[in-house]
C-alpha positions as CSV (number, residue, x, y, z in Angstrom):
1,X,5.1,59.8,36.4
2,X,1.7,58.5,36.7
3,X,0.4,58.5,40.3
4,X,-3.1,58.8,41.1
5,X,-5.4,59.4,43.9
6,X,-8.6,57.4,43.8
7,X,-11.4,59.3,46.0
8,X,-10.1,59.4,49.2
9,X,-7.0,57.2,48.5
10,X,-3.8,59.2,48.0
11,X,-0.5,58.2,47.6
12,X,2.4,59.6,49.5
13,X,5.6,59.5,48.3
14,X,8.6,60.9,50.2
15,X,10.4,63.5,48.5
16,X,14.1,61.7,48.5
17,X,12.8,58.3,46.5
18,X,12.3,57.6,43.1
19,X,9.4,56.7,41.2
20,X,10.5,56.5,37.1
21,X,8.0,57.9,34.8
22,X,6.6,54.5,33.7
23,X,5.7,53.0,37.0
24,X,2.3,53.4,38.5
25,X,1.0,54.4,41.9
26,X,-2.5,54.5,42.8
27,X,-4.4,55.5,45.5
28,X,-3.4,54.2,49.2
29,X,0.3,53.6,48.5
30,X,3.2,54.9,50.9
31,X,6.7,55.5,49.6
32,X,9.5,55.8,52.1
33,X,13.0,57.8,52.2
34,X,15.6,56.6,49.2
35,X,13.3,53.7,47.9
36,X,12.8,53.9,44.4
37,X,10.1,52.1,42.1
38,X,10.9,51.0,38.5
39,X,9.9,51.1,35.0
40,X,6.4,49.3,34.3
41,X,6.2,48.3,38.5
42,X,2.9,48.9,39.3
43,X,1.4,50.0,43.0
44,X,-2.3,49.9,43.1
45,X,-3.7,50.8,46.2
46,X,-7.3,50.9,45.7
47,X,-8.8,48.1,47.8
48,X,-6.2,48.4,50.8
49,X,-3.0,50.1,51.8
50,X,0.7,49.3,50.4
51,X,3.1,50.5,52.5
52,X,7.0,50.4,50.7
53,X,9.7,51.0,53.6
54,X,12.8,53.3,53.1
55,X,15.9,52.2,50.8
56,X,13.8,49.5,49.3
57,X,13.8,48.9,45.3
58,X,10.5,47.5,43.9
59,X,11.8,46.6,40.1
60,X,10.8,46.5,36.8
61,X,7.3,44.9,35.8
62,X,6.6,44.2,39.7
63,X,2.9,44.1,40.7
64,X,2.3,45.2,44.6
65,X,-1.7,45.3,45.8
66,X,-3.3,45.2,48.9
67,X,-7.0,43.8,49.6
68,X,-9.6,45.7,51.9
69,X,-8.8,42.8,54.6
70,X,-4.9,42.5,54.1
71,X,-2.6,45.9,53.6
72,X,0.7,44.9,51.9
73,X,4.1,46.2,53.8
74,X,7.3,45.8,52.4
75,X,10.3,46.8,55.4
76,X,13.4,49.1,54.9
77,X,16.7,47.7,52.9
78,X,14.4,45.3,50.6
79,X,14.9,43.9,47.1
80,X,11.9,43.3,45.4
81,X,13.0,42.0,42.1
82,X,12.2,41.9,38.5
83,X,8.3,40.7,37.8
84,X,7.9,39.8,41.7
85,X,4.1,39.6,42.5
86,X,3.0,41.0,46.1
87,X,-0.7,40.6,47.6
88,X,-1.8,41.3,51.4
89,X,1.7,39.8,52.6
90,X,4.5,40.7,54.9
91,X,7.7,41.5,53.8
92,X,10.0,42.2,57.1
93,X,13.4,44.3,56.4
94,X,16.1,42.9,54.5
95,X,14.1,40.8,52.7
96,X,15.3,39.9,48.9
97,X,11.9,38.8,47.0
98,X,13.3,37.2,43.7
99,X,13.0,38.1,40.3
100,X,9.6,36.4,39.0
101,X,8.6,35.4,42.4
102,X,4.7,35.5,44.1
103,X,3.8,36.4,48.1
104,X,0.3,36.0,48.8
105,X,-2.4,36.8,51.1
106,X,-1.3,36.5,55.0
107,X,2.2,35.4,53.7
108,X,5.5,36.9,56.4
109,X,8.9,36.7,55.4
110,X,10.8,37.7,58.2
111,X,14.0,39.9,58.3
112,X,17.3,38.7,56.2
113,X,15.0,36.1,54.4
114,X,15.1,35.1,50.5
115,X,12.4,34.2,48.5
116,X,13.9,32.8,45.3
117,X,13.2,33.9,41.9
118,X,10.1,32.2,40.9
119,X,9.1,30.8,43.9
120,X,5.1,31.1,45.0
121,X,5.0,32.0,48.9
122,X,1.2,30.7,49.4
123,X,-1.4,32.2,51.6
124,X,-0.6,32.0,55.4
125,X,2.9,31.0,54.7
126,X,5.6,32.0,57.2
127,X,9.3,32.2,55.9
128,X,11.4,32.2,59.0
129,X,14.1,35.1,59.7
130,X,17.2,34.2,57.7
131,X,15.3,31.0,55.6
132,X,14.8,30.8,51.8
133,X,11.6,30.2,50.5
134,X,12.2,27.9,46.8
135,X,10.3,26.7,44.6
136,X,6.4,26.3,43.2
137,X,4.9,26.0,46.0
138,X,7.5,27.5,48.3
139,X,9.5,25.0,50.5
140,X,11.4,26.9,53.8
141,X,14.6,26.2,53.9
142,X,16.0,27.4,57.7
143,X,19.2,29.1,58.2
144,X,20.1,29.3,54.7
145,X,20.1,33.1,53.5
146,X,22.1,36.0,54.5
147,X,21.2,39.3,54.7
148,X,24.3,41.1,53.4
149,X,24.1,41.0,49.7
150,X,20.4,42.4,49.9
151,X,21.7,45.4,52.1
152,X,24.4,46.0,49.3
153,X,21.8,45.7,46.7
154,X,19.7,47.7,48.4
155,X,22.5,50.1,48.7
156,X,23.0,50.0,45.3
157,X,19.4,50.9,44.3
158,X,19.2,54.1,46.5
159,X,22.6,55.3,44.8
160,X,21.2,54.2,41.3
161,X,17.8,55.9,42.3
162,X,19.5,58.9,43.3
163,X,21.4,58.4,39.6
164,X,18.2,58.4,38.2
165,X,16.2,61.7,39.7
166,X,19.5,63.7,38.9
167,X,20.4,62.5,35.4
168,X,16.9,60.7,33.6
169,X,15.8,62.5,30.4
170,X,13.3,62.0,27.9
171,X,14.6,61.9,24.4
């Protein structure tokens, strides 16, 4: 798997997640217990510090960065899904980030929220706890998401990830 330091910036990765061979880690990037990154995700660390929380999946084509001014955190038991863009935001635990979906500078989603797929969370936004954030530019909707089918889908990604360091080989 491709993970880089860059000068001083070097990634740390716990031992029990998965990174697949084609995602990319550089520099100031920290991995946490049963998360696992996917195919062509990349985490580039290089300007600021992206911390990914334990039994969180960051999926297929995602891009995660961080600026100098604004580190990116993502909690424990998140979905980040397919093609999800992350910059210098907040993502609290339990959070399900949709597939195709962007969280900008200063943006929070607090715990149990959804940000739908292909919604853009703008700068400074705050997505209450348990709200969805739809739709280009994100509206809040309060008291409208539930946390309990992104802990399963977490769940499912540490098992899957798991499935993954035990039984991936290159052909």
């Amino acid at each position: 798997m491709p993970v880089y330091a860059l000068g001083s910036r070097v990634p740390s990765i716990h031992p029990d997640a998965f990174v697949h061979p084609d995602a990319v880690v550089i520099g100031d990037v920290r991995v946490g217990a049963d998360s696992s990154i996917w195919p062509r995700a990349v985490l580039r660390g290089d300007y600021g510090t992206i911390i990914v929380g334990e039994r969180t999946s960051i999926q297929d084509g995602s891009v995660v960065h961080a600026t100098a001014e604004f580190a990116t955190i993502i909690g424990n038991d998140c979905v980040v899904g397919h093609l999800a863009h992350l910059e210098g935001c907040v993502i609290h635990d339990r959070v399900l980030v949709g597939s195709g979906s962007i969280v900008l500078h200063q943006a929070e989603v607090h715990s149990g929220a959804t940000v739908g797929a292909g919604a853009v969370v703008r700068n400074r936004t705050e997505v209450p706890a348990n709200a969805m954030a739809l739709g280009v530019p994100a509206t809040v909707k309060i008291d409208s998401s539930s946390d309990a089918l992104t802990l399963l889908s977490a769940a499912l990604y540490v098992e899957n990830g798991r499935r993954y360091k035990a039984e991936l080989k290159l052909l």
